[in-house]
C-alpha positions as CSV (number, residue, x, y, z in Angstrom):
1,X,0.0,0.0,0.0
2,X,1.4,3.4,-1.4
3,X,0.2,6.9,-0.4
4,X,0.8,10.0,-3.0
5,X,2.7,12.3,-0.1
6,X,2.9,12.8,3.3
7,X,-0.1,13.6,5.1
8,X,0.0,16.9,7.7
9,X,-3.3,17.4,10.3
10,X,-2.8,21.0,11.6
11,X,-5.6,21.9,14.6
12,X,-5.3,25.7,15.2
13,X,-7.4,26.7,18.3
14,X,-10.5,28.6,17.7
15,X,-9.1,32.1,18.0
16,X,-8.4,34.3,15.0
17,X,-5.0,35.2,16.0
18,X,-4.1,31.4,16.6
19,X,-6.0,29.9,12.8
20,X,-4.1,32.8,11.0
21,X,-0.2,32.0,11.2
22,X,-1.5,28.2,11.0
23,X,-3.5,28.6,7.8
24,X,0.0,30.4,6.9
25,X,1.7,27.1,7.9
26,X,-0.7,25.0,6.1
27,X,0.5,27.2,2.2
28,X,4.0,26.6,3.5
29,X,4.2,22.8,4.3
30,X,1.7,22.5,1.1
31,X,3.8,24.3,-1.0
32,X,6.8,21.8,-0.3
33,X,4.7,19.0,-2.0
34,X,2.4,17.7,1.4
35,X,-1.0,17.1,1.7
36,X,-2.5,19.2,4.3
37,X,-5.5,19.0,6.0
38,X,-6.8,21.9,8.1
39,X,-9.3,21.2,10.8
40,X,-11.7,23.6,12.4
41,X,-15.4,24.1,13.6
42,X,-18.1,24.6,11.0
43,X,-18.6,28.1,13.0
44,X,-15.2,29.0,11.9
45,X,-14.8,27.3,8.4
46,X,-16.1,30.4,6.6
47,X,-13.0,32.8,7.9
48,X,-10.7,30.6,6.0
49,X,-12.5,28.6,3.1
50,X,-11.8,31.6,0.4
51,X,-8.3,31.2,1.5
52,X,-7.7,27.7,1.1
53,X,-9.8,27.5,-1.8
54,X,-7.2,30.2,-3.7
55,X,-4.3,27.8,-2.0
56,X,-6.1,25.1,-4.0
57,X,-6.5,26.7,-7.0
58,X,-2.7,27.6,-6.7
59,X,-2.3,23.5,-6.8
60,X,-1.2,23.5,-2.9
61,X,-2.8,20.1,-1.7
62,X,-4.9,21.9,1.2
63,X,-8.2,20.9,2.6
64,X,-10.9,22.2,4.8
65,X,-12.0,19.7,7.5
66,X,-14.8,20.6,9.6
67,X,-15.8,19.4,12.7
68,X,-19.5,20.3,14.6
69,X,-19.2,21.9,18.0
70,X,-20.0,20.6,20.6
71,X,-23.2,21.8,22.9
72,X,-22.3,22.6,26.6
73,X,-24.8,24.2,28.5
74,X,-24.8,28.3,29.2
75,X,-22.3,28.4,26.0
76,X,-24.3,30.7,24.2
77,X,-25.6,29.6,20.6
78,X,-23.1,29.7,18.0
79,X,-20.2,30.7,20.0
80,X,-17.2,28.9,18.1
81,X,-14.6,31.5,18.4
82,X,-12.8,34.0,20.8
83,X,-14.5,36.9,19.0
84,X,-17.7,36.2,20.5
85,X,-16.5,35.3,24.0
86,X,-18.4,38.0,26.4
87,X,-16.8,37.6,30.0
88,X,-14.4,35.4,31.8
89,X,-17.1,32.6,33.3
90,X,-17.6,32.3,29.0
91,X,-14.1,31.8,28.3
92,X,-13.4,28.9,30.5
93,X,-16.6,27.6,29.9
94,X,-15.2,27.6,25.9
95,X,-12.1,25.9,26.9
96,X,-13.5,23.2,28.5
97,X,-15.4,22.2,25.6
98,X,-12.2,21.7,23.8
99,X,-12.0,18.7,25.3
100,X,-15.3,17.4,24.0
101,X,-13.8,18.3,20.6
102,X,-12.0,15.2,20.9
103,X,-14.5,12.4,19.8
104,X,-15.2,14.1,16.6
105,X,-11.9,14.6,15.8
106,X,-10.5,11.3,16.4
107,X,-13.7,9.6,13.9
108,X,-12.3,12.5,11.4
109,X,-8.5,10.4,11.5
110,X,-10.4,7.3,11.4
111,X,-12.4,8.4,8.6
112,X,-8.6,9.2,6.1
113,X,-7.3,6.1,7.4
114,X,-10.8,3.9,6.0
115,X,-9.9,6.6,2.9
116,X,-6.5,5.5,2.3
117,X,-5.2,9.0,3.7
118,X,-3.9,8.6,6.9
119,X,-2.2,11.3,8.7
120,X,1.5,11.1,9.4
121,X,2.3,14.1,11.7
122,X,-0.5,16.4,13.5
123,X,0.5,19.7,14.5
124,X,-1.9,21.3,16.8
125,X,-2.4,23.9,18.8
126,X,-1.0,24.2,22.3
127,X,-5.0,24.4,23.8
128,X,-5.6,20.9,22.5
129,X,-3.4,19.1,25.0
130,X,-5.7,16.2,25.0
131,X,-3.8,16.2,21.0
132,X,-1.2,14.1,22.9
133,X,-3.4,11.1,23.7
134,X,-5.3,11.1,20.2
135,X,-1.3,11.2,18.5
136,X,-0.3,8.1,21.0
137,X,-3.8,6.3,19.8
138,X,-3.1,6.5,16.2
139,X,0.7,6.1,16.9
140,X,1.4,9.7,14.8
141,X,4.0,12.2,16.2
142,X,2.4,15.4,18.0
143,X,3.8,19.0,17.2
144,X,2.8,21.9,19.3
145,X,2.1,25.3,17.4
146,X,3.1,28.2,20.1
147,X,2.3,31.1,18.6
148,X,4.2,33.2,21.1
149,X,7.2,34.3,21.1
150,X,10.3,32.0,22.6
151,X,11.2,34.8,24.9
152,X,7.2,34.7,26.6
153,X,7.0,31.1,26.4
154,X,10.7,30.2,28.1
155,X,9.3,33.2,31.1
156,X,5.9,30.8,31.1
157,X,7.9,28.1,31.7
158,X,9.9,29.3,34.9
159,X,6.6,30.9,36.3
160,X,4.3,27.9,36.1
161,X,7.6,26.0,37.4
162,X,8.7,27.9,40.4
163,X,6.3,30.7,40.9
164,X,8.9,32.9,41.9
165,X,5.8,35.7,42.3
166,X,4.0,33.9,44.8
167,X,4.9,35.9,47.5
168,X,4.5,38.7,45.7
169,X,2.6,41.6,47.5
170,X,1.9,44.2,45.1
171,X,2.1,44.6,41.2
172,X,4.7,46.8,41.1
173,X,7.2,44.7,43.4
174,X,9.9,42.9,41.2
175,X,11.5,39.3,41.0
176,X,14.3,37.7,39.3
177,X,12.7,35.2,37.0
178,X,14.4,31.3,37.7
179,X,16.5,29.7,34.8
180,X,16.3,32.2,32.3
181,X,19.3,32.4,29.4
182,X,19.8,36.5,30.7
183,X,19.3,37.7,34.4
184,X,15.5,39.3,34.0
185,X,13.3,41.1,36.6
186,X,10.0,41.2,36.0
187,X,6.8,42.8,38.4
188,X,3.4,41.1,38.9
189,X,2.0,43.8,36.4
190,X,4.0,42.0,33.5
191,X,2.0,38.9,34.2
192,X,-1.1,37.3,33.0
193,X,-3.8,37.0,35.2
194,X,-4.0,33.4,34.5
195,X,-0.3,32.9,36.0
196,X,-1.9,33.1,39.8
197,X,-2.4,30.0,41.5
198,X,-5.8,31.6,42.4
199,X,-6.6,31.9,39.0
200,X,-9.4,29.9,38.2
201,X,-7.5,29.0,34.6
202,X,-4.0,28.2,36.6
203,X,-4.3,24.8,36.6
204,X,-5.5,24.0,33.5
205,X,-2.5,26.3,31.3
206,X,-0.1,24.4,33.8
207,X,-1.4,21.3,32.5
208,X,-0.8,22.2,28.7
209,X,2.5,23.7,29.6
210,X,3.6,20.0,30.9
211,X,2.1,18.0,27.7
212,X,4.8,20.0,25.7
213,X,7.8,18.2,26.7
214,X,5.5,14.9,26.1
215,X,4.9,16.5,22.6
216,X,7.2,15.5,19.6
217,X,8.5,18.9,19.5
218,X,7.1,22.5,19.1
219,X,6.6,24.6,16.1
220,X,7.2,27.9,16.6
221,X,6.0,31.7,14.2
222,X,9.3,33.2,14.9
223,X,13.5,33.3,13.5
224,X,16.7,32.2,15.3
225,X,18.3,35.7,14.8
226,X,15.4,37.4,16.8
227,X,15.6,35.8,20.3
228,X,18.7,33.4,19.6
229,X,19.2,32.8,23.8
230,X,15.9,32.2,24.2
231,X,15.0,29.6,21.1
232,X,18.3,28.0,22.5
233,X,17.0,28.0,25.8
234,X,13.2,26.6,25.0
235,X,15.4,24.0,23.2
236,X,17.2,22.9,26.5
237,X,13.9,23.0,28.8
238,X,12.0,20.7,26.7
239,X,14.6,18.6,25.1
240,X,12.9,18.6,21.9
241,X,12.9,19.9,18.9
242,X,12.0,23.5,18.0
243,X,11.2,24.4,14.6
244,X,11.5,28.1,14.3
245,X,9.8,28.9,10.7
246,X,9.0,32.4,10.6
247,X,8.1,35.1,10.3
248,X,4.8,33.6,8.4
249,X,3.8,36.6,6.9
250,X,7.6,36.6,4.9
251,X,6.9,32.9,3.5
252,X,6.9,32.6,0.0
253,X,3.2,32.7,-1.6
254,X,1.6,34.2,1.6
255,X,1.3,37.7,0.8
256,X,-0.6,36.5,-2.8
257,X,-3.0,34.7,-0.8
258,X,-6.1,36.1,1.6
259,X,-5.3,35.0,5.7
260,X,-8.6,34.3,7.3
261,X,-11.3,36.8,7.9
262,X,-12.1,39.4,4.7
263,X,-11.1,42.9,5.1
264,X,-14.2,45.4,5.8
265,X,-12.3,48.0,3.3
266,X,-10.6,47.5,-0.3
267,X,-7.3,46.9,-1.0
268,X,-7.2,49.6,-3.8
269,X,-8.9,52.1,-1.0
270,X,-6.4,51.6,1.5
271,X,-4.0,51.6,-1.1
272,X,-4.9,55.2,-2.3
273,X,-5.3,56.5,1.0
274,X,-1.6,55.0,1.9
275,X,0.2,56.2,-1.3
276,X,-0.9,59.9,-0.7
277,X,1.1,60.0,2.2
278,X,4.5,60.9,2.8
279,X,7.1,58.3,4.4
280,X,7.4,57.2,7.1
281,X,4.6,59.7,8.5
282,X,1.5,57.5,9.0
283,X,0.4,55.8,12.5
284,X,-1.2,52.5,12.0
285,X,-3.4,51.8,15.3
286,X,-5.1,48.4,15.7
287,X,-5.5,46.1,18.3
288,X,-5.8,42.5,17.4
289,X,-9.1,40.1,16.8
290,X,-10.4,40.8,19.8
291,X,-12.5,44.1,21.0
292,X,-10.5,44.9,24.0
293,X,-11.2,48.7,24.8
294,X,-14.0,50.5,25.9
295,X,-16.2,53.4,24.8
296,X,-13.7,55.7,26.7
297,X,-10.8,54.8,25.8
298,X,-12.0,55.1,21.9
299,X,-12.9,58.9,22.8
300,X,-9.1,59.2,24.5
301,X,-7.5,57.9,21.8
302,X,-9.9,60.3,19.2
303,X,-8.7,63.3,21.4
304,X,-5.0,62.3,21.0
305,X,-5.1,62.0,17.3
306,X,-6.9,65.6,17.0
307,X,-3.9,67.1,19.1
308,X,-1.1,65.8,17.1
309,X,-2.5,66.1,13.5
310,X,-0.8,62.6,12.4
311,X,-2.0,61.0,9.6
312,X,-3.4,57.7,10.8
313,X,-4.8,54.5,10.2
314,X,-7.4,53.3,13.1
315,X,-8.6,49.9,12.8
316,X,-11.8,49.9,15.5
317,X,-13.0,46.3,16.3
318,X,-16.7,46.4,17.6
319,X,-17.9,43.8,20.1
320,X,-20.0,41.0,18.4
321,X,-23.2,42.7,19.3
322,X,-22.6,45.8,18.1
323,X,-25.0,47.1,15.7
324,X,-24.1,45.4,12.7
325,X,-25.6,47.3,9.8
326,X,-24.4,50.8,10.8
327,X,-21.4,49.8,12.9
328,X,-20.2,53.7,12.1
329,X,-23.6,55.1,14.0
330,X,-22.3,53.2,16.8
331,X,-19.0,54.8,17.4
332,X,-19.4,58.1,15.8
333,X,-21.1,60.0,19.3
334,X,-17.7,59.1,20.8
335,X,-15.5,60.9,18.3
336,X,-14.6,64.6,19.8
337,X,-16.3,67.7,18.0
338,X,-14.3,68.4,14.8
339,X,-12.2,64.8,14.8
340,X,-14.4,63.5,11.9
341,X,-13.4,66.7,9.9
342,X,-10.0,66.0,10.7
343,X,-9.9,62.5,9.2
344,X,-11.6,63.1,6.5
345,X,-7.9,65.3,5.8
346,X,-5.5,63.4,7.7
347,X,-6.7,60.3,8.5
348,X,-8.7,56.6,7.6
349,X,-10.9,54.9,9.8
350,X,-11.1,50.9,9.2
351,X,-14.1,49.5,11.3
352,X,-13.8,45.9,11.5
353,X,-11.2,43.7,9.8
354,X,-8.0,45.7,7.5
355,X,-5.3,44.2,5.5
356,X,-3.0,44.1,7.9
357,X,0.2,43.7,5.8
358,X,-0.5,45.4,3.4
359,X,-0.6,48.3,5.5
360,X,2.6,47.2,7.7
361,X,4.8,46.7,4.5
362,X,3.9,49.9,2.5
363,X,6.5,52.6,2.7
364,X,4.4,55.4,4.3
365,X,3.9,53.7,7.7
366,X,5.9,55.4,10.4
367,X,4.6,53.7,13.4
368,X,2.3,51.2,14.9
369,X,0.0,51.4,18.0
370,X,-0.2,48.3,18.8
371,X,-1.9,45.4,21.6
372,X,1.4,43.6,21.3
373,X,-0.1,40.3,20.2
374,X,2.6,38.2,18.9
375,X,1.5,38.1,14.8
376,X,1.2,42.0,15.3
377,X,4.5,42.0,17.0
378,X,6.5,39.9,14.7
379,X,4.5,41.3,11.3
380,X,5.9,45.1,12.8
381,X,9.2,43.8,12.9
382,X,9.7,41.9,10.0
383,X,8.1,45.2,8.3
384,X,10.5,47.5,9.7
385,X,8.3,49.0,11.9
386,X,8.7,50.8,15.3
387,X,5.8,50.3,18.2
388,X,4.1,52.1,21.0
389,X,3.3,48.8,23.0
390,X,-0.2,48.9,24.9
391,X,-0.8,45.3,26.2
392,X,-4.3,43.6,27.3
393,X,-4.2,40.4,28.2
394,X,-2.5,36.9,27.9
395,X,1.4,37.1,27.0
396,X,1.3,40.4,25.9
397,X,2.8,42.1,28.8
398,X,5.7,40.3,28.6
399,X,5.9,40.8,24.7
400,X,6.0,44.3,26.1
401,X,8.8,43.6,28.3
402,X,10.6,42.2,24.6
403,X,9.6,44.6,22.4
404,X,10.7,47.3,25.0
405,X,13.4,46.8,27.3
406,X,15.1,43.3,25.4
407,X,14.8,44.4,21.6
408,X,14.5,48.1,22.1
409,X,12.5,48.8,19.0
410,X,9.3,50.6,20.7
411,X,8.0,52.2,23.1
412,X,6.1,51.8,26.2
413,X,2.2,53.4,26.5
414,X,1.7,55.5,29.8
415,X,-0.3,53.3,32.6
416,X,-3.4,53.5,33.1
417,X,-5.2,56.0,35.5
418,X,-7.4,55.4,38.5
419,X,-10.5,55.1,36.3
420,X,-8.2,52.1,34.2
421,X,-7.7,54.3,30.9
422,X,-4.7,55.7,29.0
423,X,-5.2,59.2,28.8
424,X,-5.2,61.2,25.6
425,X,-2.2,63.4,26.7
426,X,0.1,60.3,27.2
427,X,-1.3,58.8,24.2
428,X,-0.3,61.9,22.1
429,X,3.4,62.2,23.9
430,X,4.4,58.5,23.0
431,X,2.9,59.1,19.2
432,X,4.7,62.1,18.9
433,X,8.5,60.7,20.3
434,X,8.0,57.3,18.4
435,X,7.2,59.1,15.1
436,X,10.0,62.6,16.1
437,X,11.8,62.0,18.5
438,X,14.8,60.2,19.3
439,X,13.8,57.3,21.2
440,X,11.5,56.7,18.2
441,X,14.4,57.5,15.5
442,X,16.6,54.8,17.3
443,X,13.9,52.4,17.7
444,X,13.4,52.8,14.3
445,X,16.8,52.1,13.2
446,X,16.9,48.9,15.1
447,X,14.1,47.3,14.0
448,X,15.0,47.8,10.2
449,X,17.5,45.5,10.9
450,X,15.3,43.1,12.5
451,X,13.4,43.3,8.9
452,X,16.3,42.5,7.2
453,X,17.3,39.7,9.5
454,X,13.6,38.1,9.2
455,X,14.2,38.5,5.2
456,X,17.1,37.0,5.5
457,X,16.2,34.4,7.6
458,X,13.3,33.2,5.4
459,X,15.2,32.9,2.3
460,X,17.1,30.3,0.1
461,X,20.0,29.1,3.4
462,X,18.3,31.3,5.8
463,X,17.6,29.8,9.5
464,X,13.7,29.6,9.4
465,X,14.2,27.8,5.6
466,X,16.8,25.7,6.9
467,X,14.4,24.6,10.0
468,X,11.6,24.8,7.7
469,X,13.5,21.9,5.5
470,X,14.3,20.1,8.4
471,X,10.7,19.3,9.5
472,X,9.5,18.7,6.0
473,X,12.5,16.0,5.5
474,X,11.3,14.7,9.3
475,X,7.6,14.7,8.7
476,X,8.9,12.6,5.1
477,X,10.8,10.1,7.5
478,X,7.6,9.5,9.4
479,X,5.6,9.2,6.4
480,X,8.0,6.8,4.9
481,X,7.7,4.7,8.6
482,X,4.0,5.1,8.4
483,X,3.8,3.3,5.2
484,X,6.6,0.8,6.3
485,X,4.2,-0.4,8.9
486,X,1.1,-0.5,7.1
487,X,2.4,-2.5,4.4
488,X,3.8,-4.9,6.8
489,X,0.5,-5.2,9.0
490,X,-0.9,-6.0,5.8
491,X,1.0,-9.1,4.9
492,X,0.5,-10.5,8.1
């Protein structure tokens, strides 16, 4: 019995900023001659058909699987993806239905073995650590995607290991953190919430930290040249492979291909507005997937803009029950009198989803206001871009604490006042040093050379296409034991 090509399974969770650099990942590995198969809900199948269909009609061997999702009680109807997560109680209630995700999923690698195209290697997310126990059933190596940075993930590590901030007795008091490659002091305020022991999600990221070193090895969207102590170091903790194959967004054949979710504006509009400017001289602000800040804050950041007279990009993400056929009637009241004069001159207002790189890469952005997320983080770099870093949630903080203090290509947003918002004076300070002033100019100048670096790195000999070579000739060595086996259970 002979299969055509190696057969990949890639499980991203359901979370835009976690199906993106994987759907990236499934072009890559397709476009070195595997068959891929990328599995999601049917909730979520429509933010990436249209790009795996033009993957397909490219000749990459990509297919959509779709799996229903499961009903738990008080998970409100039709909630598939972290978009539409409203509150805390909602979110773990969401993660612990992954778990029910597994029944479905293991009939789905039933299913292409009784179809003569069984998997060979399943790379999946690090939320499905019950992946580890489907991969031992169906005897197929287990890859974990991370799609963090090495840096957040080797500081996860020590935390969940030693809690060295236990004791802790304020935000603002420091620690050393344990067994890190580079002495680093971090405060409470750098952590995620989730990293307390009385965090009601403590126990069950600790448990998915652990199945990684019972994983095959880890994936990872990032290059060697980037964090080289730190990739070297999550190397030595898990004592596994790491496959750093990024940045994603550089990969050959991305950038001709749509990444999830459309964009709410044309190319050929943002294009127009982008190639008036000068530069260098635009602010691109936007921050992530998720709606993260509040009516207030929109109106501080509105007041900031109107003070500095920047031109701007401003992606606003409305929460999933925001009005959905006038979205712009919605925000509008909490624009200051005279901003909406203003950017009709100076600036372009994006409400929902934009083309993210296409803004990034074009030669008249200056600067990005960003969440931090790690695909915004590594898409600014590898696009030459500076950052004013304003984190959330999750890792972010501490891709703060990289971007910041360790890589020194942006700059920190003020903290929040007693009312928990960034006012709009601080907010127009940090735009105007990152896009004047010196701190900004040297920031600048550093992370161009990260750009070249990630070009670099992704190219013909470069370290992400040299690691990126080395797990497609390891995922052919499994295939070839795969059909080794099957052939000889056959004779018998």
């Amino acid at each position: 019995m002979g299969f055509s090509r190696p057969h990949v399974i890639l499980f991203p969770f359901l979370a835009q900023g976690h199906m993106i650099p994987l759907l990236d990942i499934a072009k890559v590995l397709a476009g070195c001659g595997l068959r891929v198969s990328y599995v999601t809900t049917h909730g979520n199948a429509c933010h990436v058909r249209t790009s795996i269909n033009e993957g397909r009609a490219l000749s990459l061997d990509i297919h959509l699987v779709e799996l229903e999702m499961p009903w738990v009680e008080r998970l409100p109807q039709g909630c598939e993806n972290m978009d539409s997560i409203p509150s805390l109680e909602i979110f773990i209630l969401f993660l612990m239905t992954l778990k029910k995700l597994q029944e479905p999923f293991e009939k789905m690698l039933y299913q292409l073995i009784d179809e003569q195209q069984p998997a060979c290697c399943l790379i999946a997310d690090l939320f499905f650590g019950w992946c580890n126990e489907t991969a031992e059933k169906f005897q197929i190596p287990r890859l974990v995607f991370h799609g963090i940075s090495s840096f957040a993930l080797s500081v996860e590590y020590s935390l969940w290991s030693h809690l060295p901030h236990k004791s802790l007795k304020s935000e603002q008091e420091t620690f050393l953190v344990p067994e890190m490659p580079t002495p680093l002091v971090l405060s409470k305020a750098n952590l995620s919430k989730e990293a307390d022991e009385s965090h009601p999600l403590f126990l069950f990221f600790d448990d998915l930290l652990k199945r990684d070193k019972e994983s095959w090895g880890i994936v990872a969207n990032t290059f060697y040249e980037l964090e080289p102590v730190y990739v070297d170091h999550l190397r030595k903790y898990v004592g596994k492979p790491v496959w750093t194959i990024g940045p994603l967004s550089l990969s050959k054949g991305i950038e001709s291909i749509d990444r999830g979710k459309s964009s709410d504006i044309k190319a050929d509009k943002c294009l127009q507005y982008l190639d008036s400017q000068r530069p260098r001289s635009v602010l691109y602000i936007s921050f992530g997937s998720q709606p993260c800040i509040s009516d207030k804050q929109i109106s501080e950041i509105a007041l900031a803009l109107q003070a500095i007279e920047q031109p701007f990009i401003w992606i606003i993400k409305l929460p999933s029950d925001a009005t959905k056929t006038n979205p712009q009637h919605k925000v509008s009241p909490l624009f200051p009198s005279g901003f909406e004069e203003i950017t009709k001159k100076k600036g372009l207002i994006i409400m929902g989803w934009a083309p993210q790189l296409l803004i990034l890469s074009h030669p008249s952005i200056g600067g990005f206001l960003t969440h931090c997320g790690w695909n915004s983080t590594i898409e600014s770099i590898s696009s030459g871009v500076p950052m004013i870093a304003w984190p959330f949630f999750a890792e972010q903080n501490l891709n703060v604490k990289m971007v910041v203090d360790v890589l020194r290509i942006g700059l920190p947003i003020p903290l929040c006042d007693h009312e928990g918002l960034v006012r709009w004076e601080g907010i127009k300070n940090a735009a105007l040093e990152l896009m004047h002033g010196e701190e900004g100019q040297a920031a600048r100048g550093r992370v161009l050379e990260l750009a070249e670096a990630a070009k670099k790195a992704v190219g013909i000999g470069g370290s992400s296409h040299k690691s990126l070579v080395s797990l497609v000739e390891q995922i052919h060595k499994w295939h070839t034991s795969m059909e080794q086996y099957m052939e000889n259970d056959t004779q018998h």
